[in-house]
C-alpha positions in Angstrom: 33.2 -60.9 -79.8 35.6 -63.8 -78.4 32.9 -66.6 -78.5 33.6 -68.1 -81.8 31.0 -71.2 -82.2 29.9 -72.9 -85.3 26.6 -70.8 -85.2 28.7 -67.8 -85.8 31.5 -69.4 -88.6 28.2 -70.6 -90.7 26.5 -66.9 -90.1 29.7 -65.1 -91.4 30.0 -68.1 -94.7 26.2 -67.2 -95.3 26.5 -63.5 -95.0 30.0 -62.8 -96.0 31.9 -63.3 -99.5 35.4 -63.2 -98.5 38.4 -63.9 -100.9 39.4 -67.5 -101.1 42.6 -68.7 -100.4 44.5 -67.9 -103.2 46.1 -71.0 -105.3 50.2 -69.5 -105.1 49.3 -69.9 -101.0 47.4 -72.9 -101.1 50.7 -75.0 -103.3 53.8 -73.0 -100.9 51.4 -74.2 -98.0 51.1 -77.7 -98.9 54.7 -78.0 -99.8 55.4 -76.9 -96.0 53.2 -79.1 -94.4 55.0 -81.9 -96.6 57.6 -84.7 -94.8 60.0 -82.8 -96.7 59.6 -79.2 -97.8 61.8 -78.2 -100.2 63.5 -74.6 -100.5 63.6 -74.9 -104.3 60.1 -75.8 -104.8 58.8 -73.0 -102.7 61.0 -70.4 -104.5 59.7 -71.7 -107.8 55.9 -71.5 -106.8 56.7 -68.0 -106.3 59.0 -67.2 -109.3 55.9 -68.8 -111.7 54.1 -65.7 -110.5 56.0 -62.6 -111.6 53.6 -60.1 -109.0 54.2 -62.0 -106.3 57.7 -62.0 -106.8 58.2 -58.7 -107.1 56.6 -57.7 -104.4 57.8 -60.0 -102.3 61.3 -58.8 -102.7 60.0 -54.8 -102.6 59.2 -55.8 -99.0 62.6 -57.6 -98.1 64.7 -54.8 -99.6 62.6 -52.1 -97.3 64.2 -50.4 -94.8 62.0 -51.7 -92.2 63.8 -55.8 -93.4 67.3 -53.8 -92.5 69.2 -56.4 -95.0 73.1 -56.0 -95.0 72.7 -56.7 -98.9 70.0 -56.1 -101.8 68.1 -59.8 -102.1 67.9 -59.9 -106.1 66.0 -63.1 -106.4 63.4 -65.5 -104.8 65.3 -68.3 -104.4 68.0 -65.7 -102.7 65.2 -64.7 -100.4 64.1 -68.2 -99.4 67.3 -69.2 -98.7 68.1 -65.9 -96.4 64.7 -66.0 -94.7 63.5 -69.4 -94.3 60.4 -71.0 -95.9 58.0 -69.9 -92.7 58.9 -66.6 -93.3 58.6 -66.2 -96.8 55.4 -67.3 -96.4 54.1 -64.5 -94.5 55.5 -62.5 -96.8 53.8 -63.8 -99.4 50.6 -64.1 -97.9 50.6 -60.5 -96.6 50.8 -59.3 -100.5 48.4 -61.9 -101.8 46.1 -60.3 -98.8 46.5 -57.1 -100.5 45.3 -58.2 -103.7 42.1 -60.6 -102.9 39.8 -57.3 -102.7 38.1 -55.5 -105.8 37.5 -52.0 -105.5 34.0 -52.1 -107.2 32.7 -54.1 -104.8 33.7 -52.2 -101.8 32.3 -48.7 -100.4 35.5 -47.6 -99.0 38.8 -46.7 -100.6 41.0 -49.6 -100.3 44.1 -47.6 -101.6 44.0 -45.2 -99.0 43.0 -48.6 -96.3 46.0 -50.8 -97.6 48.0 -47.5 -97.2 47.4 -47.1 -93.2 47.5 -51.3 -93.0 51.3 -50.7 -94.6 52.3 -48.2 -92.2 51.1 -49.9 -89.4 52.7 -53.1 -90.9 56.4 -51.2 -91.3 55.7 -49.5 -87.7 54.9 -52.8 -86.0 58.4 -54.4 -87.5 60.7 -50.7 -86.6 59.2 -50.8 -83.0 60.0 -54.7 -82.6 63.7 -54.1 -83.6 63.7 -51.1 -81.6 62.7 -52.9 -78.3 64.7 -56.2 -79.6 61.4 -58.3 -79.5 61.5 -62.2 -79.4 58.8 -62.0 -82.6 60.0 -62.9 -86.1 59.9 -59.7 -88.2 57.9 -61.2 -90.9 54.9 -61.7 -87.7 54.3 -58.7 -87.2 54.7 -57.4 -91.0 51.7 -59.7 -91.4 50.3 -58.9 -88.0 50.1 -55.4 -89.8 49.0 -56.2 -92.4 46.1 -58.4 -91.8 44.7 -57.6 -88.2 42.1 -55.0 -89.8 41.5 -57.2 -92.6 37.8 -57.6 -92.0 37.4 -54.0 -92.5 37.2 -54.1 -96.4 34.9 -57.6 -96.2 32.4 -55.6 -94.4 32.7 -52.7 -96.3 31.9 -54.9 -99.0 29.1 -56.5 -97.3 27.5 -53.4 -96.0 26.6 -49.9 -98.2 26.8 -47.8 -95.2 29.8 -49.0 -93.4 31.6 -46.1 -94.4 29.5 -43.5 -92.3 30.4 -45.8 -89.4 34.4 -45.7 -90.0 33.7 -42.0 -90.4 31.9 -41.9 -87.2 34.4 -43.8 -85.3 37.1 -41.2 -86.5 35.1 -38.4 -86.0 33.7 -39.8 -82.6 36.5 -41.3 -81.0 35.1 -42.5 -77.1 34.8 -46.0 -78.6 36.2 -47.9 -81.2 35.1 -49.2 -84.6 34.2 -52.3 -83.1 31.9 -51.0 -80.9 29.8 -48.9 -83.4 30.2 -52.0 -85.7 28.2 -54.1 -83.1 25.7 -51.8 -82.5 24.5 -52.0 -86.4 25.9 -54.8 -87.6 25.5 -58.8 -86.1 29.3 -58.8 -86.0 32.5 -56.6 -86.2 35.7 -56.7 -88.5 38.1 -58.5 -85.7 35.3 -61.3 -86.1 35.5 -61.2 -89.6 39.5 -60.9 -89.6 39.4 -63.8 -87.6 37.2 -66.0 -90.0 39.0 -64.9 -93.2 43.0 -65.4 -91.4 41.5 -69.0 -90.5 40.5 -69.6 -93.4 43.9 -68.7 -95.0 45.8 -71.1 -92.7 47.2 -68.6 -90.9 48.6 -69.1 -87.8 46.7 -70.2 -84.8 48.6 -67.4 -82.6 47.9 -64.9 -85.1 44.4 -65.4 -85.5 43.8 -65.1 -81.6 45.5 -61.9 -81.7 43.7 -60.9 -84.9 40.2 -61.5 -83.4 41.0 -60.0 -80.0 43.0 -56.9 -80.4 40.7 -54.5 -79.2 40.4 -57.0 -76.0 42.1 -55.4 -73.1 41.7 -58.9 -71.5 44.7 -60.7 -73.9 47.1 -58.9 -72.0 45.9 -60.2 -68.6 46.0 -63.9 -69.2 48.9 -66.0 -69.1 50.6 -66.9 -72.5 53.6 -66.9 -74.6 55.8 -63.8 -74.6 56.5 -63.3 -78.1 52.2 -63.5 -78.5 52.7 -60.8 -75.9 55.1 -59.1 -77.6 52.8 -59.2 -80.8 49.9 -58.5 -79.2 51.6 -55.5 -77.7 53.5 -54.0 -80.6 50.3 -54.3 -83.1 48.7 -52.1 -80.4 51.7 -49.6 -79.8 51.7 -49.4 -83.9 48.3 -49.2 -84.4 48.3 -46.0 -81.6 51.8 -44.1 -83.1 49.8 -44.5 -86.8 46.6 -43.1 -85.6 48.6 -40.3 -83.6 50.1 -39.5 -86.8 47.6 -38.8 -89.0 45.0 -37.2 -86.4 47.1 -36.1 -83.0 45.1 -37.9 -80.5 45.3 -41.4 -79.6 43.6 -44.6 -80.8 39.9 -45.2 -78.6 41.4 -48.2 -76.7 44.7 -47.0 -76.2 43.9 -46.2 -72.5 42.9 -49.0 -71.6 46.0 -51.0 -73.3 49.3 -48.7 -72.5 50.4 -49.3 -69.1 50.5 -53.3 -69.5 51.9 -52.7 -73.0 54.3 -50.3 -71.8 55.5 -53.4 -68.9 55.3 -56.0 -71.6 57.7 -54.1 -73.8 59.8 -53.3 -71.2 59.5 -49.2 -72.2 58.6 -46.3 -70.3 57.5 -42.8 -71.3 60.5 -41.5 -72.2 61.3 -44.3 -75.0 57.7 -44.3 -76.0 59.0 -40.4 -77.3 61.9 -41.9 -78.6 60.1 -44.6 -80.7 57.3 -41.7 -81.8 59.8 -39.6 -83.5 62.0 -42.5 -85.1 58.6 -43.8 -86.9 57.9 -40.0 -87.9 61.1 -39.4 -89.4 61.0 -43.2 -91.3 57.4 -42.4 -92.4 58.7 -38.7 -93.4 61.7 -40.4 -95.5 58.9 -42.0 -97.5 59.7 -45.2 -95.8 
C-alpha cells in the first residue's frame, strides 16, 4: 500500500477514470503559485462561479468555522481566511462535485454525507483539543481522505458488496478486503487523485496512509501528527455513531492517538457527546 512507484501511478492512469482537476482550481492555483498572488483575483475566480461561491460561504458560516460574524461575500472570505485556506475550501466542494452518480455503483449522497460529518467532526475535535492544524486541513482532510472510494466504485460493479462486507464484517478494514479482490485499494487511489489535484504534499501522505498504524511511529511534524490523529479520532466517533462499535483499525491507532492529542479516556467521553449533540442539532 505505501510503495508508490511509477509502475503503480501508470496502472491506476490505465485502469482508473478519475475527475480532472477542475479549471476554477487549476486558475486560484496558478494565481498562488504566482510572484505575487493577489486577494482580489482569487476572490473573483470564485465569484465568476456562482456554485462555488455559495458553497464556499455555506461552509465558513457553519458552526464547525465558529465565525464571530456572518461572511456575506467572497472577497470578505478571502480577506478573513487567507488565500491558502480558501483554497481548501474550495477544493473540498469542487471534490464533491467531480463524481456522476450514473457512473457509480454506490450512493454518493449518502457517501458525501458520512465524508461531511467526518469533515465537521475532524474540525470540532481540533478546536476542542486546541490543535496546531489550520481548520480548513482537516475540513479537507475530511473530506477527501476516502476519496478513492467512489473512483473505485466507479471502476468496479461489485465494489459495493465489498463496502457492505467490510460493515457487516468488521475484523478488518475496507482496505484489506479491497486488496484481496482488487490490484489496489481507495487510500492508493485517494492518493493518486489528491496528487493529482495539487493537493498538499502532507496531505497526500496522510491520505494514502491512514489506515497505516506505522505514521504514528515515525518521526515528523506535529501538526501532520495532529492531522493524522484527528482524521482517525473522527473517522472512529462517525462510525461509533452510526453502528455502536468502533472503526476496524481503531485498536490499533488509539493509545498513540490518544498521547498525540494529549487526551485521555475521560475527554475522549467528553468529545463523543459534544459531536453527538452537534450532529443531533443538525450541524
Amino acid at each position: 500500500m505505501l510503495n508508490i512507484d511509477e509502475k503503480t501511478l501508470a496502472e491506476l492512469r490505465s485502469g482508473f477514470n478519475l475527475p480532472a482537476k477542475p479549471e476554477v482550481l487549476e486558475h486560484i492555483q496558478n494565481e498562488l503559485n504566482s510572484e505575487e498572488p493577489e486577494l482580489n483575483r482569487v476572490a473573483n475566480i470564485i465569484s465568476q462561479d456562482v456554485a462555488t461561491s455559495a458553497a464556499v460561504l455555506k461552509v465558513i458560516n457553519s458552526p464547525a468555522y465558529g465565525m464571530s460574524r456572518t461572511v456575506s461575500d467572497i472577497k470578505q472570505a478571502v480577506m478573513f481566511l487567507g488565500l491558502n485556506s480558501i483554497t481548501q475550501i474550495v477544493t473540498g466542494y469542487l471534490l464533491k462535485e467531480a463524481f456522476d452518480q450514473s457512473l457509480c455503483c454506490i450512493s454518493l449522497e449518502r457517501f458525501w454525507d458520512n465524508a461531511i460529518d467526518i469533515s465537521q467532526i475532524a474540525m470540532l475535535i481540533g478546536k476542542r483539543v486546541r490543535a496546531n492544524v489550520p481548520i480548513e486541513n482537516l475540513q479537507l482532510l475530511g473530506l477527501f481522505h476516502d476519496a478513492g472510494i467512489p473512483a473505485m466504485a466507479m471502476r468496479y460493479d461489485n465494489y459495493k458488496e465489498v463496502m457492505t462486507r467490510a460493515i457487516q464484517r468488521p475484523e478488518y478494514t475496507l482496505a484489506n478486503y479491497e486488496e484481496e479482490l482488487y490490484p489496489t485499494n481507495h487510500a492508493v487511489v485517494g492518493y493518486y487523485l489528491a496528487s493529482s489535484w495539487n493537493i498538499p504534499k502532507s496531505m497526500c501522505q496522510i491520505i494514502l496512509r491512514h489506515h497505516d498504524p506505522q505514521y504514528l511511529e515515525e518521526e515528523r511534524d506535529e501538526s501532520e501528527q495532529q492531522a493524522f490523529a484527528i482524521l482517525k479520532l473522527a473517522e472512529n466517533l462517525a462510525f461509533e455513531g452510526k453502528y455502536f462499535r468502533n472503526c476496524a483499525d481503531w485498536h490499533a491507532f488509539k493509545d498513540k492517538i490518544m498521547i498525540v492529542l494529549n487526551i485521555h479516556d475521560d475527554d475522549y467521553v467528553d468529545i463523543k457527546e459534544d459531536i453527538e449533540e452537534f450532529l443531533i442539532s443538525g450541524n
